[in-house]
C-alpha atoms as one frame of an Amber mdcrd trajectory, in Angstrom:
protein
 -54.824  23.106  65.960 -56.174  25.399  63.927 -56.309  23.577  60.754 -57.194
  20.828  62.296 -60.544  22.720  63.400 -60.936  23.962  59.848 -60.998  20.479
  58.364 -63.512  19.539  61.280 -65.936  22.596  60.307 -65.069  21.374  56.457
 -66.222  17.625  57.147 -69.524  19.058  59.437 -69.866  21.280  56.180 -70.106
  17.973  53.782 -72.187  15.676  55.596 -75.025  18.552  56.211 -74.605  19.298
  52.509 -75.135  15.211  52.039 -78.032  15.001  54.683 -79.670  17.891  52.895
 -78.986  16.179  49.435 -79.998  13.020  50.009 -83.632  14.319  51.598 -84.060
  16.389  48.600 -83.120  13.666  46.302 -85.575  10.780  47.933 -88.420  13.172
  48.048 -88.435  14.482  44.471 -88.237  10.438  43.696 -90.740   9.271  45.754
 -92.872  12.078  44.538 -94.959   9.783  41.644 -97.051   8.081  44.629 -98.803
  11.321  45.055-100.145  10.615  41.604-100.732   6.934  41.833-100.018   3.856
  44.207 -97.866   1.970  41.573 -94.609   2.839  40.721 -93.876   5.751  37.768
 -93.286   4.492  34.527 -95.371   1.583  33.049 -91.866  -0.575  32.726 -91.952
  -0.807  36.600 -94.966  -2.954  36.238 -93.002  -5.526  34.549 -90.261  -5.754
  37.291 -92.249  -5.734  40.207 -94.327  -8.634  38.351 -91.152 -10.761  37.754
 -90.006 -10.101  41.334 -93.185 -11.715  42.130 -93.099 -14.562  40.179 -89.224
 -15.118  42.145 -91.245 -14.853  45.387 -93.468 -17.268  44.443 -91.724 -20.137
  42.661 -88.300 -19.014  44.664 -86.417 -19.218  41.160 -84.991 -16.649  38.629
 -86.525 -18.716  35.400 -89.396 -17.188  33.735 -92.354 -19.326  32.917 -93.093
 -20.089  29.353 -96.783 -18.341  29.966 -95.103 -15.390  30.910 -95.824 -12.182
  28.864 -91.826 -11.291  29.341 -90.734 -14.804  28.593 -88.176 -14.467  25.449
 -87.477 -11.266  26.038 -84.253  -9.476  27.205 -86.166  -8.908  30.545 -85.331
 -12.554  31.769 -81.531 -12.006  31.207 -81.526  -8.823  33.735 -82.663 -10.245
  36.587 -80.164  -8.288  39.403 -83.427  -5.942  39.939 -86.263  -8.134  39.929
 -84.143  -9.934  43.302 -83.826  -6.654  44.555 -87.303  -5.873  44.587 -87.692
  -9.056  45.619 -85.247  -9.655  48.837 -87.170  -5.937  49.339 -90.949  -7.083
  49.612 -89.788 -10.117  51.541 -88.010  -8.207  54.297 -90.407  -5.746  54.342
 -93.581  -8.216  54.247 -95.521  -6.023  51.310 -95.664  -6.881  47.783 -93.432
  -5.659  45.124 -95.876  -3.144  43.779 -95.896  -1.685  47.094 -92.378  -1.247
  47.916 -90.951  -0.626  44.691 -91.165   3.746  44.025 -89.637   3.367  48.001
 -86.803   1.159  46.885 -86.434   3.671  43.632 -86.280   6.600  45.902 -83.547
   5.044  47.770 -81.394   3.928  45.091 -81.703   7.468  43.997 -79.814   8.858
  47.176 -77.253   6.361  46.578 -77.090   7.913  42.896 -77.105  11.116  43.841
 -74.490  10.571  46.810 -71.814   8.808  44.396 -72.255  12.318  42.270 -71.776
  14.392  45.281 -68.154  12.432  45.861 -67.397  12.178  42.554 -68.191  15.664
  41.533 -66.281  17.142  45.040 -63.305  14.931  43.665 -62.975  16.225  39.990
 -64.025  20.198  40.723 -61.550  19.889  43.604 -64.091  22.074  45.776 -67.522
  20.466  47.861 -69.119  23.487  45.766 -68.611  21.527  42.725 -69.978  18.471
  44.632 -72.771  20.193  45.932 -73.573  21.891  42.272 -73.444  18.839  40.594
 -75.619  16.735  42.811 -78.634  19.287  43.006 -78.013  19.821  39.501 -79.339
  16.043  39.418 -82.008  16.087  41.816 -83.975  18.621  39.991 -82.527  18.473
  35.986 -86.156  16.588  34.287 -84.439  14.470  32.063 -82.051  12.558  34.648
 -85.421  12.516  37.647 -87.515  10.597  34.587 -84.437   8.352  34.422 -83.841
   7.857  38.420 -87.765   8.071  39.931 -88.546   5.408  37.249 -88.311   1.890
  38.604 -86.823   0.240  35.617 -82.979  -1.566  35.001 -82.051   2.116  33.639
 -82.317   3.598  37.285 -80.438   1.289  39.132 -77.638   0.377  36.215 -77.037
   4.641  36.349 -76.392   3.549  39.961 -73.638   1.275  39.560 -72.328   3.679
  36.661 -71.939   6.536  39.103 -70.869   4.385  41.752 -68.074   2.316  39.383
 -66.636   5.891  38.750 -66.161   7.008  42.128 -64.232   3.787  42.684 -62.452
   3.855  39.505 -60.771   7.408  41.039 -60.334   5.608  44.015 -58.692   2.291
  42.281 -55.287   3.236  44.310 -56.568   1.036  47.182 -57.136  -2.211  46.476
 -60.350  -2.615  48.241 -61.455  -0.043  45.335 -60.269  -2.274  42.518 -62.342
  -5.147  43.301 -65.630  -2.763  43.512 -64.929  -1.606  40.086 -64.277  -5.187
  39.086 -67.865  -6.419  40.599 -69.489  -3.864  39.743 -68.202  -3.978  35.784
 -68.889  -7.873  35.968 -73.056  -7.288  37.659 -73.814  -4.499  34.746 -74.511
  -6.734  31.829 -77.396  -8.218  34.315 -78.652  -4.975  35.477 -79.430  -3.325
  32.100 -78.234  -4.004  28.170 -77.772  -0.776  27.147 -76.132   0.967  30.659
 -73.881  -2.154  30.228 -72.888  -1.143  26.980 -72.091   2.421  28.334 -70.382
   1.359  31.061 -68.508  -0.476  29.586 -67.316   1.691  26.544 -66.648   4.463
  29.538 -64.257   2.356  30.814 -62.494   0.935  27.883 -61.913   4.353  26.555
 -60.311   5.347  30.190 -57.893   2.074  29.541 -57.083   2.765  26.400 -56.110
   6.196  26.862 -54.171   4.889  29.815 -52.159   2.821  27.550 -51.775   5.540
  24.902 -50.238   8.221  27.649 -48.036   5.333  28.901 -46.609   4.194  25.138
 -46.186   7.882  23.992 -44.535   8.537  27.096 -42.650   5.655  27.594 -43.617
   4.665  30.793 -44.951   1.195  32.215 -46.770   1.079  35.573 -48.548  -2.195
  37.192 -51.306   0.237  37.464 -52.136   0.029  33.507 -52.360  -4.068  33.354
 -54.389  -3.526  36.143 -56.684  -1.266  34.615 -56.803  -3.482  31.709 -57.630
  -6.761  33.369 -60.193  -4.885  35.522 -62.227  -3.742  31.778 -60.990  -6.556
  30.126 -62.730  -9.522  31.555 -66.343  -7.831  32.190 -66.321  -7.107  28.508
 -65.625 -10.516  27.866 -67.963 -12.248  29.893 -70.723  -9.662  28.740 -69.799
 -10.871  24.973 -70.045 -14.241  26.375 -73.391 -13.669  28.089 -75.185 -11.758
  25.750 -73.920 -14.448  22.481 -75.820 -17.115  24.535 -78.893 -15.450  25.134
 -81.641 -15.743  22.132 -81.344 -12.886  19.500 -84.472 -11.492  20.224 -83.550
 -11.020  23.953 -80.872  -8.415  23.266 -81.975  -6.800  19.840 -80.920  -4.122
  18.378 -76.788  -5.054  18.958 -77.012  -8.727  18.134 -75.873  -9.349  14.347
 -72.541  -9.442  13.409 -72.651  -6.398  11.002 -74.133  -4.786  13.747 -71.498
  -5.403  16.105 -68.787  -4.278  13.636 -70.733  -0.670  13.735 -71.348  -0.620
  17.016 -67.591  -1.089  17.505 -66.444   1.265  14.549 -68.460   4.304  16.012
 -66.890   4.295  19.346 -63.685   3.506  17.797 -64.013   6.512  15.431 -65.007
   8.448  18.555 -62.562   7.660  20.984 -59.571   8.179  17.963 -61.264  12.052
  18.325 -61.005  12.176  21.974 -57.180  10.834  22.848 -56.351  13.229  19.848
 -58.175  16.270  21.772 -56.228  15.132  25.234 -53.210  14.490  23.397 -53.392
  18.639  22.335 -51.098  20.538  24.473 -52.034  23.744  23.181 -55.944  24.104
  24.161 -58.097  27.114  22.313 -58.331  29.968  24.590 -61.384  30.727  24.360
 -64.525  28.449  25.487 -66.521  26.620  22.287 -69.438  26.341  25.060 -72.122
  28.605  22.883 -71.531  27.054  19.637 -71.781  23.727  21.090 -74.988  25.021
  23.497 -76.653  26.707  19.774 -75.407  23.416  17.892 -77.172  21.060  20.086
 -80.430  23.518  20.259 -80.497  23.574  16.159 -80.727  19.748  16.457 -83.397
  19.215  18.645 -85.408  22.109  16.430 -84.640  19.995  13.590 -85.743  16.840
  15.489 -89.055  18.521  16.724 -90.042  19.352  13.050 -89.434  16.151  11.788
 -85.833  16.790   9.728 -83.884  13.904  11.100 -86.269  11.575  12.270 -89.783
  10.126  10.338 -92.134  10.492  13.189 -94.771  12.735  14.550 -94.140  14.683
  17.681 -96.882  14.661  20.258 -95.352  17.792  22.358 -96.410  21.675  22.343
 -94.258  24.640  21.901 -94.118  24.370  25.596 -91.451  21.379  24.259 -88.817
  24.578  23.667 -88.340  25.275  27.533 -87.061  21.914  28.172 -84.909  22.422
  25.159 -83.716  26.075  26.080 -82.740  24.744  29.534 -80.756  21.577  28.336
 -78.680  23.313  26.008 -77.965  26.157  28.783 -76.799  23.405  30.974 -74.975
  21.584  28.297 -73.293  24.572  27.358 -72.183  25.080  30.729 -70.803  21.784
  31.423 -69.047  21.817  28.085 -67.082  25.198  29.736 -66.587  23.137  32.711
 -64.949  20.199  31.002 -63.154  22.595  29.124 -61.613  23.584  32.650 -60.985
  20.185  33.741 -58.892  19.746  30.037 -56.710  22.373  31.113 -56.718  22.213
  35.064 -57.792  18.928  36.474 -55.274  16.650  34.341 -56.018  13.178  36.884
 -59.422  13.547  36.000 -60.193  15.051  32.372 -60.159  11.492  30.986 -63.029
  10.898  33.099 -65.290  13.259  31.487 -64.170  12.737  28.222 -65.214   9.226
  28.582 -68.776  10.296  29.783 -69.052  12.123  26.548 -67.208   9.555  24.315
 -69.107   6.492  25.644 -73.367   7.513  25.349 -71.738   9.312  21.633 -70.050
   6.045  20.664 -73.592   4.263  20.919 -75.578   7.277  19.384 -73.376   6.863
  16.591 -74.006   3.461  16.102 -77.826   4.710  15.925 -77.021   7.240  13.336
 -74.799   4.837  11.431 -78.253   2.141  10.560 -79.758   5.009   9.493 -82.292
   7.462  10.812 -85.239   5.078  11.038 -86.914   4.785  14.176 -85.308   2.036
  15.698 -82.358   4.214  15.520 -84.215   7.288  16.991 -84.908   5.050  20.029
 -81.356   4.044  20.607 -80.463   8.143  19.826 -82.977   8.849  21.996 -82.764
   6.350  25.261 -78.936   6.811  24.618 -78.900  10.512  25.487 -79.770  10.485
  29.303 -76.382   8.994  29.696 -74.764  12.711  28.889 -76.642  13.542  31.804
 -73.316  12.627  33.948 -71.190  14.464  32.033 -73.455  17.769  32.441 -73.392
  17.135  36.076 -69.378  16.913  36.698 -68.395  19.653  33.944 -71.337  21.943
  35.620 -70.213  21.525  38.959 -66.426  22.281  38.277 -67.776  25.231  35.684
 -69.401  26.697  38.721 -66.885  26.452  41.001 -64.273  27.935  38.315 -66.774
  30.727  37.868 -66.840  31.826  41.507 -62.766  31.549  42.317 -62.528  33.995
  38.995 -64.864  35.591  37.555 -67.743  35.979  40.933 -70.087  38.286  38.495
 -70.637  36.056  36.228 -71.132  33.428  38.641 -74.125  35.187  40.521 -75.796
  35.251  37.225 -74.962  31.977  35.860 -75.500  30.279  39.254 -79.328  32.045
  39.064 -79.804  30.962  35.343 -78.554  27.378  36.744 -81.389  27.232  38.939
 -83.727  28.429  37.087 -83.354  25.816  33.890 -83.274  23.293  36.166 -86.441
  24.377  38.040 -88.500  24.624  34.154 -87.034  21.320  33.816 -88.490  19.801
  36.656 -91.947  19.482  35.450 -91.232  17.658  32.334 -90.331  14.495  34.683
 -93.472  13.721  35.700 -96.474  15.727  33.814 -95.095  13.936  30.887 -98.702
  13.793  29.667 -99.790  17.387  29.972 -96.457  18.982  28.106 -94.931  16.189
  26.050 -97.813  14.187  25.258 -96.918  10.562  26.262 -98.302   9.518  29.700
 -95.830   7.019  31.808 -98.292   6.690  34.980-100.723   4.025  36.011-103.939
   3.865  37.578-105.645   0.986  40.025-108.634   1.084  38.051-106.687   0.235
  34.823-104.812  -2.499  36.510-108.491  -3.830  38.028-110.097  -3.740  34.351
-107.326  -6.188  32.989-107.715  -8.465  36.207-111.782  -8.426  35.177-110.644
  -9.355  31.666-108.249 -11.980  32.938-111.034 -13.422  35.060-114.045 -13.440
  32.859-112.665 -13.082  29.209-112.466 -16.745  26.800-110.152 -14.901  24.860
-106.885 -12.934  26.640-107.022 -10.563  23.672-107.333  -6.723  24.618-107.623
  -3.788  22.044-106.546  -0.058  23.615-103.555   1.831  22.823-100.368   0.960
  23.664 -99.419   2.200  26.856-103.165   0.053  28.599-101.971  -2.923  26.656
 -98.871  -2.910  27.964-100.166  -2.777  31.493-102.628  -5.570  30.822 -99.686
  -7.669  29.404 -97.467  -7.049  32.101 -99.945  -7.898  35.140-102.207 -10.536
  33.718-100.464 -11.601  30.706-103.069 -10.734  28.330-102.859 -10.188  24.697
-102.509  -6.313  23.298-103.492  -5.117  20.023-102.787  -1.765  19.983-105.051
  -0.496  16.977-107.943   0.855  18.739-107.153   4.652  18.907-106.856   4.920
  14.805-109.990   2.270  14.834-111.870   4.390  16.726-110.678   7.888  14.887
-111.655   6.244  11.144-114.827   4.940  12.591-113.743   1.502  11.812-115.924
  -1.455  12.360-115.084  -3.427  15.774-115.376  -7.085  16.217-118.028  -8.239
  18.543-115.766 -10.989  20.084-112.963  -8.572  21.559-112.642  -6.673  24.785
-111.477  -2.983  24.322-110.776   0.008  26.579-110.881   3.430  26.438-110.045
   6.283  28.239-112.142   9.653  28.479-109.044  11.724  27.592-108.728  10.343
  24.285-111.137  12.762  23.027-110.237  15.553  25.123-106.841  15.426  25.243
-105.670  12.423  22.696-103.609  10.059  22.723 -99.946   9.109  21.631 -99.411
   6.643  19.067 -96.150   6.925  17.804 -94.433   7.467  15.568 -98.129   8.518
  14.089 -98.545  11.409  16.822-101.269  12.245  18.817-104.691  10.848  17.926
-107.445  12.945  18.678-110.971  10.314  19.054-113.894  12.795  17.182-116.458
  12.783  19.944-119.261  11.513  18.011-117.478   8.481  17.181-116.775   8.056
  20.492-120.752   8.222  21.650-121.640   6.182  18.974-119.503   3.434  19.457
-120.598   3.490  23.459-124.030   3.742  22.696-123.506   0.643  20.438-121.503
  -1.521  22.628-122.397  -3.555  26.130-120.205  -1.715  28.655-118.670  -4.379
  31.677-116.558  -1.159  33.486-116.220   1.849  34.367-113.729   3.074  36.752
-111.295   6.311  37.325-112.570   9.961  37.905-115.110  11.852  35.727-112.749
  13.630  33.693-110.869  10.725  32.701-112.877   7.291  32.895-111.772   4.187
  31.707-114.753   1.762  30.031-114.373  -1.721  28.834-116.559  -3.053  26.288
-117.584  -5.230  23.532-119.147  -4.317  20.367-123.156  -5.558  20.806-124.787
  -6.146  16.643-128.133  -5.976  18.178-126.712  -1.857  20.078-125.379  -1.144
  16.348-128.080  -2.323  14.767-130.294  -0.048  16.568-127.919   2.837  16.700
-127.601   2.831  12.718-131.503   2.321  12.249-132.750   4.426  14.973-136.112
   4.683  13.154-137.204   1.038  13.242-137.954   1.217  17.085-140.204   4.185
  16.442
């Protein structure tokens, strides 16, 4: 009876830790509409858009006029009918209902890591560390609050884990199956992942059962279950046009795609293979390792491009590597102590290192730094799990240390918080967007002969994803040279350009001089204004009678 009672009081204990959770997660991702009334992150535009077009035609193809048409957008299509079955239940459009539908897929994120990191510390403090650990860590709320393939494919991730653990029951099997076989239409790259994750886990299945000599069902299982999604994702993405899924496509590429994550996971079964662990923890060298490499980054060592963040860029650095470092110690743990489960996190590590090696391998040009780069939120996971068993390790043996390390926990993830969404103010690249600049492509679109639009890149991409115009991107180093416009084009700019600047990357921030600003104003015919004060938006077009009298000012007098 009484232990009975105690597993009541234990259940009560996890579903008020959930409820709490799951609040705290949905309101930290529904948190961007304070800031505007479209969805965070300028790549939610182009999903809610597609949704639309399904709502409208009642069809997944794209339409040849479509900006997104040829593009690997049309062969991910499982969140554009989300959105869409969404805004037709609820009766709003997809703009509307999308940083809602974010928020919730974001509890169902962050309640897969609360099972799955209660399973592999063995304690609901491990659950509960891991999960707040990823409601407040800046890197993985950029990743989950924006409405993009990225947040919902990290979804199915999380989620094909927890029923990969539970894989006993059959039931379990077939969600791991579906789920394995729906990635490679959620999102390239989390496919990828995924599916790397999970072929590691198989093949070190088969390399415990041949050095061991054992033969369960269980392993052809496991194989079939990776085997056939990988397959059919070969299958799918080979009959899609090149440019659609770039970056992976060419045979050469391929072969070093598939050496690096061989290369890595011939590391990894040799490190579980090890009965003999190290004693001590390698968690500071690793935590001072990673820290040196985003220094190096930052000045421009590794990587040809110009950073567009502060100093302030160091906090967000500090904090990663403190948390990094302390999962590392926790997967060291689960090496030694959670044996059903350390193959797990190795393949959380193996998998997002496999593809950043692939990067590295073409070379560190900048369409490697964006695979490096995009590819690194996936370690996320494994800071979560190996955090969450480090902390509950910490307080069954060493409780000083935990008190501190719990504080410094909270703290790094608290001066990580910020960096989610005032991406603009400390790391110099803005990812929200306004009504106004939305409402000056749609005056464009209705009034322009040409569809052609000059601003920087983030405006243009907004105008190209709403209204299908044009976007030359040009106009911030025009503008900063003082080069002569066209008088046939449409072009925006933004007050903050000269106050603030403006990322153009890999070329850094652009700074507009302020008389080159006024001059070109005072020598154009303006069609809109809209935004605040501080931070105005004005369309116009170049006027050779307004720069004619700007450069001669003393014929008029």
């Amino acid at each position: 009876m009484v232990r009975g009672n105690r597993f009541h009081r234990n259940g009560l204990t996890a579903v008020k830790c959930f409820l709490v959770l799951s609040i705290a997660a949905f309101m930290t991702r529904i948190l961007p509409l304070s800031m505007s009334q479209y969805s965070f992150n300028n790549d939610s535009l182009t999903e809610c858009e597609f949704a639309l077009k399904i709502l409208n035609s009642g069809h997944l193809g794209s339409p040849s006029d479509a900006p997104w048409y040829g593009t690997h957008t049309g062969s991910t299509p499982i969140l554009h009918m989300l959105l869409a079955f969404t805004s037709s239940v609820l009766g709003v459009s997809p703009f509307q209902c999308a940083q809602f539908l974010g928020a919730i897929v974001a509890v169902l994120t962050i309640g897969c890591l609360f099972l799955l990191g209660r399973f592999v510390s063995g304690s609901l403090r491990g659950g509960v560390a891991a999960s707040f650990a990823a409601i407040f860590m800046g890197t993985f709320v950029f990743t989950t609050g924006s409405v993009w393939g990225e947040m919902l494919g990290i979804c199915f991730l999380v989620f094909a884990f927890l029923a990969f653990v539970l894989r006993v029951h059959p039931a379990f099997r077939v969600l791991v199956f579906s789920v394995l076989m729906l990635m490679p239409l959620v999102d390239r790259l989390v496919a990828i992942v995924a599916l790397f994750a999970f072929a590691y886990l198989v093949a070190w299945s088969w390399v415990f059962a041949l050095s061991n000599g054992t033969s369960k069902r269980r392993y052809l299982e496991d194989l079939v279950t990776v085997a056939v999604p990988i397959i059919w994702a070969v299958i799918l993405y080979s009959s899609i046009e090149p440019n659609q899924v770039s970056g992976v496509t060419s045979g050469v590429k391929m072969m070093l795609l598939g050496a690096s994550f061989v290369l890595v996971s011939i590391v990894a079964v040799r490190i579980l293979s090890i009965q003999n662990h190290f004693r001590g923890t390698l968690a500071p060298i690793v935590g001072v390792s990673l820290f040196a490499i985003i220094t190096l980054d930052y000045m421009g060592y590794l990587f040809s491009y110009t950073p567009t963040v502060s100093d302030v860029y160091f906090l967000l650095a500090a904090s990663s590597t403190f948390l990094f470092g302390l999962a590392w110690y926790g997967a060291e743990v689960i090496l030694e102590t959670r044996q059903s489960y350390r193959a797990i996190q190795v393949a959380l590590i193996v998998s997002p290192l496999s593809v950043m090696g692939f990067g590295i391998l073409n070379g560190f040009s900048l369409p490697s730094h964006q695979i490096v780069y995009r590819t690194f939120d996936f370690i996320d996971i494994f800071i979560f799990l190996g955090l969450g068993t480090a902390i509950v390790w910490l307080y069954n043996r060493h409780r000083r240390a935990y008190h501190v390390v719990g504080f410094l926990t909270i703290v790094c993830l608290l001066v990580s918080f910020p960096f989610a969404y005032e991406s603009e103010s400390l790391l110099g690249v803005r990812h929200d967007t306004q009504g106004y600049e939305i409402d000056s492509a749609a005056w464009i679109s209705e009034h322009a002969d040409s569809p052609l639009l000059f601003s920087d890149e983030r405006v243009g991409y907004i105008a190209e994803s709403t209204y299908g115009l044009l976007r030359h991107a040009s106009l911030p180093a025009d503008l900063k040279r003082n080069v002569t416009l066209s008088d046939k084009i449409y072009c925006l700019v933004e007050d903050n350009w000269v106050s603030q600047g403006v990322n153009v990357f890999p070329y850094g921030k652009v700074k507009i001089p302020e008389n080159n600003y006024t001059w070109i104003l005072e020598s154009a015919n303006v069609f809109y204004i809209g935004g605040p004060e501080n931070d105005r938006a004005i369309m116009f077009m170049i006027s050779p009678w307004g720069a004619f009298v700007v450069y001669n000012p003393g014929v008029w007098q």
